[in-house]
Backbone as CSV, one residue per row, in Angstrom:
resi,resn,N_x,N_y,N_z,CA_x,CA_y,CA_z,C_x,C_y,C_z
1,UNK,13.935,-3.370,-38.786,12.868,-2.906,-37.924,13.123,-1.474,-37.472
2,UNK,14.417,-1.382,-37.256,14.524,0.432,-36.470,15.306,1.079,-37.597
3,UNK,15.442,0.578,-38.619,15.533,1.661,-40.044,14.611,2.481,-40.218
4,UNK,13.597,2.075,-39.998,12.237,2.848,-40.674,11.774,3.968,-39.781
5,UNK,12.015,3.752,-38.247,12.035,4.946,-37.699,12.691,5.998,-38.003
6,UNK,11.801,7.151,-37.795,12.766,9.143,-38.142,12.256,9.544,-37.047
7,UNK,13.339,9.915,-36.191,12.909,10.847,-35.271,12.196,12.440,-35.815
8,UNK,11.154,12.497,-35.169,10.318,13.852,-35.567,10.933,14.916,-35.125
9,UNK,11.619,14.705,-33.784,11.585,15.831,-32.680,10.872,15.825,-31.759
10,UNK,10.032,14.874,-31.894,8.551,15.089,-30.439,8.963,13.974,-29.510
11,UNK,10.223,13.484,-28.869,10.634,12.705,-28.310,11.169,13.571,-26.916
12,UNK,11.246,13.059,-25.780,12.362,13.498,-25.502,13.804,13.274,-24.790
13,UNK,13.910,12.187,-26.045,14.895,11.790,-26.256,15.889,12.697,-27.390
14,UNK,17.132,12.551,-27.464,17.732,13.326,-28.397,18.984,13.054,-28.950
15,UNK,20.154,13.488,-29.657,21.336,12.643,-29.921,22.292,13.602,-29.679
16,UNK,21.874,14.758,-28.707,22.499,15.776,-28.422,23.422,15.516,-27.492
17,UNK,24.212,14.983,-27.245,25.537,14.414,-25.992,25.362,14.977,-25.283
18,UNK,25.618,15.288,-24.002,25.873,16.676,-23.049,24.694,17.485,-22.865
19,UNK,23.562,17.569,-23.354,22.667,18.372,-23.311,21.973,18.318,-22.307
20,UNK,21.857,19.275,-21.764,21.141,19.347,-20.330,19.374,18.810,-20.693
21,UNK,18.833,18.298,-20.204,17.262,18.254,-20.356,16.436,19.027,-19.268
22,UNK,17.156,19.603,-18.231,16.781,20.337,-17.303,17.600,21.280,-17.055
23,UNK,17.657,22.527,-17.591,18.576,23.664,-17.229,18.749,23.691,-16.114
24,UNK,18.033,23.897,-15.316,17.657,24.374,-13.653,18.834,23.340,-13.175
25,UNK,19.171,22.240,-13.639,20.084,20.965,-12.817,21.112,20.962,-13.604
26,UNK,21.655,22.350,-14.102,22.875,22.164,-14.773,23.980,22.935,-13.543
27,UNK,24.191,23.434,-12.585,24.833,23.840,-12.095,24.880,22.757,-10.953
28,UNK,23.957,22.129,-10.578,24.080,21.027,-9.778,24.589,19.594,-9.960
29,UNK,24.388,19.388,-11.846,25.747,18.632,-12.377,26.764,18.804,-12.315
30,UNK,27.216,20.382,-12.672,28.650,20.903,-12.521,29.540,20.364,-11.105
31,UNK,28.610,20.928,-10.483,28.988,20.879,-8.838,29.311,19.449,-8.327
32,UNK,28.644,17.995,-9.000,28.961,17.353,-8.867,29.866,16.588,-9.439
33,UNK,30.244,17.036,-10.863,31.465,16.686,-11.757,32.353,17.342,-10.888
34,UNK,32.753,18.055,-10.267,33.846,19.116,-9.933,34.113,17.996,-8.611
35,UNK,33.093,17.604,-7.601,32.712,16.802,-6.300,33.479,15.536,-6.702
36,UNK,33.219,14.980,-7.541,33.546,13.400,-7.840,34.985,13.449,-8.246
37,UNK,35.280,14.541,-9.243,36.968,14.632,-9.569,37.914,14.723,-8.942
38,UNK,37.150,15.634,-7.644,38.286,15.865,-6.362,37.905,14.094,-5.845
39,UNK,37.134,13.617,-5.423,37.012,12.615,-4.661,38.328,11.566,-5.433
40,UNK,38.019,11.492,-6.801,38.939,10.721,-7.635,40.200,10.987,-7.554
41,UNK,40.456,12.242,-7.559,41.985,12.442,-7.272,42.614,13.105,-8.497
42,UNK,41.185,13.864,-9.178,41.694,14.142,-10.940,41.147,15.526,-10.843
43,UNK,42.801,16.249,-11.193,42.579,17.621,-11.176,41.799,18.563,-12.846
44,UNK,40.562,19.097,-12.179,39.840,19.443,-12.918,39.690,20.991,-12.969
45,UNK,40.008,21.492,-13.863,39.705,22.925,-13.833,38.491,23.555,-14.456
46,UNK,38.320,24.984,-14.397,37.008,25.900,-14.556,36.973,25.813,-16.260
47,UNK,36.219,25.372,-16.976,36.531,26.006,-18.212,36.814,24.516,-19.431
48,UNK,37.763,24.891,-20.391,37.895,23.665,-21.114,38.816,22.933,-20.679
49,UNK,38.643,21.711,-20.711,39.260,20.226,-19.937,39.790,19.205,-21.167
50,UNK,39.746,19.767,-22.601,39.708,18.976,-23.468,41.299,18.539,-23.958
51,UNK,42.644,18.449,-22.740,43.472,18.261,-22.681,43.430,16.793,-21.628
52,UNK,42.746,16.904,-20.966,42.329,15.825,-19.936,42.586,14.639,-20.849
53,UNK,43.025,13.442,-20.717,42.777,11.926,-21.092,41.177,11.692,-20.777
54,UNK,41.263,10.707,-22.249,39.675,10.426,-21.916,39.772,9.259,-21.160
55,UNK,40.372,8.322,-20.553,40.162,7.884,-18.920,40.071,8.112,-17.842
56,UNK,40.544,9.640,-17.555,39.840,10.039,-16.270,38.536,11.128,-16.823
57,UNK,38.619,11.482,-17.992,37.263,12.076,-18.003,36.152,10.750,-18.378
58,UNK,36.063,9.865,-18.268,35.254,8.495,-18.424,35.227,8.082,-17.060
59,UNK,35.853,7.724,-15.951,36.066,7.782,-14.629,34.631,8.669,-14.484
60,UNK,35.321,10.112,-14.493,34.424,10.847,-13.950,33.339,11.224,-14.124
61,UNK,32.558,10.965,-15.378,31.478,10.744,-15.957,30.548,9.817,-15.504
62,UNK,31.243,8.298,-15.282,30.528,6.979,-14.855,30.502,7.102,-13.839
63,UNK,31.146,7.536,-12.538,30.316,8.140,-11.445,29.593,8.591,-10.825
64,UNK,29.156,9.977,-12.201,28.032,10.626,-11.861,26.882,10.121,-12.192
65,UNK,26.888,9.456,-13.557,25.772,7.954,-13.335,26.050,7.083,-12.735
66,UNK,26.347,6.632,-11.894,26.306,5.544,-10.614,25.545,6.493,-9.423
67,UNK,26.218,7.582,-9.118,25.545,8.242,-8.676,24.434,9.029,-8.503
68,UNK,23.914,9.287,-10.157,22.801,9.708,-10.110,21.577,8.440,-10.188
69,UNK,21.913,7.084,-10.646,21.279,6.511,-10.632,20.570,5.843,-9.235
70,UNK,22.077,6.135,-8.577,21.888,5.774,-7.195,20.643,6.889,-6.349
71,UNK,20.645,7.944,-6.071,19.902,9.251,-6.099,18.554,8.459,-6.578
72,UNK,18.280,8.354,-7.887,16.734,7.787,-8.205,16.572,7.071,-7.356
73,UNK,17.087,5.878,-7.372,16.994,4.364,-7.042,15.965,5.203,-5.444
74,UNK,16.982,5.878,-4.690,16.875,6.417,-3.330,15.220,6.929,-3.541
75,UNK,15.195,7.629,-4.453,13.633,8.587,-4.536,12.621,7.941,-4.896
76,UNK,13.002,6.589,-5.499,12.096,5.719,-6.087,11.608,5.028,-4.944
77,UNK,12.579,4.577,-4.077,12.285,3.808,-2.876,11.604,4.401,-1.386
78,UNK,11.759,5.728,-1.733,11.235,6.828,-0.596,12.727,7.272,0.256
79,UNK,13.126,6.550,0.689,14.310,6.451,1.789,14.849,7.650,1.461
80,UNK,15.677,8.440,2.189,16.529,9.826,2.083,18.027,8.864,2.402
81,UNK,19.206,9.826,2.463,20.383,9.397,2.714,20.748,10.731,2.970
């Protein structure tokens, strides 16, 4: 059944990892990857991290979706925090 699909490009969805879909909220990701690492206790520096273990960079990733999901959930419901 999902063989036969080809993505066109007119989605916007994508298989681009990491890719921002909103430029404008890429410094406000940063800010919160940098936020959650200190909270975690995992020293993160400016720049490439690709020495890091991928368990605390997975840590710190699944946070920021918990957190950002949490954020919707909030906007969906009206409520502020």
């Amino acid at each position: 059944m999902y063989q036969n699909q080809q993505n066109t490009g007119n989605n916007n969805s994508s298989n681009n990892s990491g890719s921002v879909v909103v430029p404008e909220a890429k410094q406000a990701l940063n800010n919160m990857k940098f936020e959650i690492a200190n909270e975690l206790g995992i020293n993160l520096k400016q720049g490439y991290n690709g020495d890091m273990p991928s368990r605390q960079a997975g840590y710190i990733g699944g946070y920021m979706v918990k957190r950002l999901i949490e954020q919707a959930e909030r906007a969906m419901s009206g409520s502020q925090k």
